[in-house]
C-alpha positions as CSV (number, residue, x, y, z in Angstrom):
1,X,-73.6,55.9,23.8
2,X,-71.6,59.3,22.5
3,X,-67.7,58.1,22.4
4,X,-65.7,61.5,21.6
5,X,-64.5,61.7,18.1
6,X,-61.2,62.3,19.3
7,X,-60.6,59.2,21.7
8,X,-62.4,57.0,18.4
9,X,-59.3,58.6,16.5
10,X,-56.8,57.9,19.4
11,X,-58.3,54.0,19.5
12,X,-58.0,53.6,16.1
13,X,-54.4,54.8,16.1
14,X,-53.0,52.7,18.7
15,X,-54.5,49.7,17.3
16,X,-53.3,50.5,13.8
17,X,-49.4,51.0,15.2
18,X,-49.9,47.3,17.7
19,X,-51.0,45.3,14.4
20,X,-48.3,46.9,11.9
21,X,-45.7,46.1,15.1
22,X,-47.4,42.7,15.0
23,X,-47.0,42.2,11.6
24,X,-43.8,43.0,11.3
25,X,-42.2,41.1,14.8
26,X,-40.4,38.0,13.6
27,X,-41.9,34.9,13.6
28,X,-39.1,32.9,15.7
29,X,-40.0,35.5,18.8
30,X,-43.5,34.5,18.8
31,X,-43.1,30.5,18.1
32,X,-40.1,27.8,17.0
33,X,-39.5,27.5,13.6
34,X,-38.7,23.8,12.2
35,X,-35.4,23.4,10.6
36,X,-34.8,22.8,7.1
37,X,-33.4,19.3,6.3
38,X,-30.4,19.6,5.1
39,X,-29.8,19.4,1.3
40,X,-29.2,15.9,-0.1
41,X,-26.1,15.8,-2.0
42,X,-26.7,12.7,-5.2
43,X,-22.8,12.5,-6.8
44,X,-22.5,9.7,-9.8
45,X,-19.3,8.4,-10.9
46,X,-19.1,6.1,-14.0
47,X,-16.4,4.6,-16.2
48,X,-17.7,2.2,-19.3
49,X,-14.6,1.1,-20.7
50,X,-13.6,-2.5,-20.0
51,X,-9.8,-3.1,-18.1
52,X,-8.0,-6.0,-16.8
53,X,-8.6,-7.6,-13.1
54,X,-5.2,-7.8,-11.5
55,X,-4.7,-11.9,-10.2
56,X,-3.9,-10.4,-7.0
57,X,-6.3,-7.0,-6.5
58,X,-5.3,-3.7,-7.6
59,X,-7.3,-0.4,-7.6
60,X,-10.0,0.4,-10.7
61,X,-11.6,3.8,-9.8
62,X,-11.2,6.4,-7.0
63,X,-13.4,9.4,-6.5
64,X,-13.0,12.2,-3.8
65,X,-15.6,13.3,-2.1
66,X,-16.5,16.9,0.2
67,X,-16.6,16.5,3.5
68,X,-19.9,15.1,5.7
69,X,-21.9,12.0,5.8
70,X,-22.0,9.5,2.8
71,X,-24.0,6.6,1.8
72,X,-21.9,5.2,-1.4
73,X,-22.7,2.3,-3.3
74,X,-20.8,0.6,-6.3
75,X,-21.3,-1.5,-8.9
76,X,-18.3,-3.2,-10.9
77,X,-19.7,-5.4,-13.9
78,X,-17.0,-8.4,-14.3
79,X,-16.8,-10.8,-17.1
80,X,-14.4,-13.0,-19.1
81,X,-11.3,-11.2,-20.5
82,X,-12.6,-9.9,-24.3
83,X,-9.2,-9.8,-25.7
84,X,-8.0,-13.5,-25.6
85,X,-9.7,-16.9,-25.5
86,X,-10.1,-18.1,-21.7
87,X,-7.3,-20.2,-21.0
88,X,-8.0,-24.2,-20.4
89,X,-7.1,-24.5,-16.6
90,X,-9.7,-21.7,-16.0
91,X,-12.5,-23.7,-14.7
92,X,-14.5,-20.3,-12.9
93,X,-13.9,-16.7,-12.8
94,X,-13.5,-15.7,-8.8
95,X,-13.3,-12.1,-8.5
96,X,-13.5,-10.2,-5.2
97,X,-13.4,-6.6,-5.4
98,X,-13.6,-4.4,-2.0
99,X,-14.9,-0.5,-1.8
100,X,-13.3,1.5,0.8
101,X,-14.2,5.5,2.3
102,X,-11.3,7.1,3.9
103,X,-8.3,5.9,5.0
104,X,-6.6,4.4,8.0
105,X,-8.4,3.2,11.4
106,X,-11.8,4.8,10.9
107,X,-12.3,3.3,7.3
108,X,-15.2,1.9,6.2
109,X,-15.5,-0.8,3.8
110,X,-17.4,-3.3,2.0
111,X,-16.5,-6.6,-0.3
112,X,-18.9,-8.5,-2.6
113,X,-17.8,-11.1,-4.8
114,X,-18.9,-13.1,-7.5
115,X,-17.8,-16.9,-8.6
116,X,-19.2,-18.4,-12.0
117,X,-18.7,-22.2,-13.1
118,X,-18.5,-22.4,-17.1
119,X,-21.0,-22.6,-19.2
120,X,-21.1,-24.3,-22.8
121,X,-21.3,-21.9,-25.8
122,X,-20.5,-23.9,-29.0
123,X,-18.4,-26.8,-27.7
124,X,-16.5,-24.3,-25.9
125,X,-16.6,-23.8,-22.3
126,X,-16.5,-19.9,-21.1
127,X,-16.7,-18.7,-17.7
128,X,-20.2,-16.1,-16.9
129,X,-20.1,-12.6,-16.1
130,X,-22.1,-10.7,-13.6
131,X,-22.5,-7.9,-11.2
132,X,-20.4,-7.3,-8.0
133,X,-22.1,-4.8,-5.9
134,X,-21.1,-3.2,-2.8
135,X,-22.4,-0.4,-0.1
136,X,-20.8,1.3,2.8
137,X,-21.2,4.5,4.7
138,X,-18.4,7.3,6.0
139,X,-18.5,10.4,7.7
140,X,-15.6,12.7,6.2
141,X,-14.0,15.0,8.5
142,X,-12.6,16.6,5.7
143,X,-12.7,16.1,1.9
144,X,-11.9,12.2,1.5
145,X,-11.2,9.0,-1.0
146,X,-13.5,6.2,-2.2
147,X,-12.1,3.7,-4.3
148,X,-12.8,0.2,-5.5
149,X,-10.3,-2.2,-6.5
150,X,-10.8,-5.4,-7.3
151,X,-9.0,-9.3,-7.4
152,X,-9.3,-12.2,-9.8
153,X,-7.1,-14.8,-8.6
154,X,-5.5,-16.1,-12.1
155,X,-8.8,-16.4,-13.4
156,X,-8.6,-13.9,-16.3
157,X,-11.3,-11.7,-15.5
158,X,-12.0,-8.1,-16.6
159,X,-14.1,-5.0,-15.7
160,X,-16.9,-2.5,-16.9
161,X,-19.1,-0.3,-16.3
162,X,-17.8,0.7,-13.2
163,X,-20.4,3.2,-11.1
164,X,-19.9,4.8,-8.0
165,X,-23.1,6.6,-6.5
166,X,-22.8,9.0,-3.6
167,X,-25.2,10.4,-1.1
168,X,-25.2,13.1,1.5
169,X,-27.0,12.4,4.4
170,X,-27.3,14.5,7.9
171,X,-26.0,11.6,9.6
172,X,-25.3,8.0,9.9
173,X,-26.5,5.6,12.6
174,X,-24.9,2.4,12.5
175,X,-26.9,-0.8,14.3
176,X,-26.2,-4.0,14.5
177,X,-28.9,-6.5,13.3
């Protein structure tokens, strides 16, 4: 079979031009592209330095956040006061200490506490220290608070090593269990 060298050359031409068109036609005519997940946002907050539990609550650390979806936990490590000796009457150290996001009606929060009998150290009885450890979840409209304050209820009990960890999420499905 004789094929003209002109039409070969013709042929060759219009295929050349279709795959250089194909090559260069974006891929999102031809087939969906998959979103990127969105970027996950890690913010840590510490403070080391030990402070007094107000008997009736009082705030120990506030952060601010950007605005989006949040997964924060803290941690507030709570022991005897190291300044003086614990006082006779205390029998326990009760502390409750609460972690809020936001503010007003739409508010999320969470409490943990911690309640330690004495122990014996020397003939001396001392109340324990431990970890008080709480999570919650906000969506910020707009750049917003966390803070975590915390309550000792006359039993002399201070605070360290506070940390704050904060994630951003793409969203936040909250379900009952």
């Amino acid at each position: 079979m004789h094929v003209p060298r002109r039409g070969l050359v013709l042929a060759l031409a219009v295929a050349g031009t279709a795959a250089g068109l194909i090559a260069t036609w974006p891929a999102s005519a031809t087939s969906p592209q998959p979103q990127a997940p969105p970027k996950t946002v890690n913010q840590y907050f510490f403070h080391d330095a030990p402070g007094p539990i107000a008997d009736t609550g009082g705030q120990i650390a506030s952060v601010t956040l950007p605005k989006g979806s949040w997964v924060v936990t803290a941690k507030v490590l709570v022991g005897p006061d190291p300044t003086t000796p614990t006082p006779a009457n205390v029998i326990s150290m009760n502390v409750l200490c609460l972690t809020v996001l936001g503010s007003g009606p739409g508010a999320d929060a969470d409490t943990s506490g911690f309640l330690a009998p004495m122990r014996s150290t020397a003939g001396m009885f001392v109340p324990t220290g431990g970890p008080v450890v709480m999570t919650a979840s906000h969506t910020f409209a707009q750049a917003g608070t966390v803070t975590v304050g915390c309550a000792d209820f006359g039993t002399s009990a201070w605070y360290q090593q506070v940390r704050i960890q904060a994630v951003k999420v793409a969203s936040i499905v909250r379900k009952q269990i």
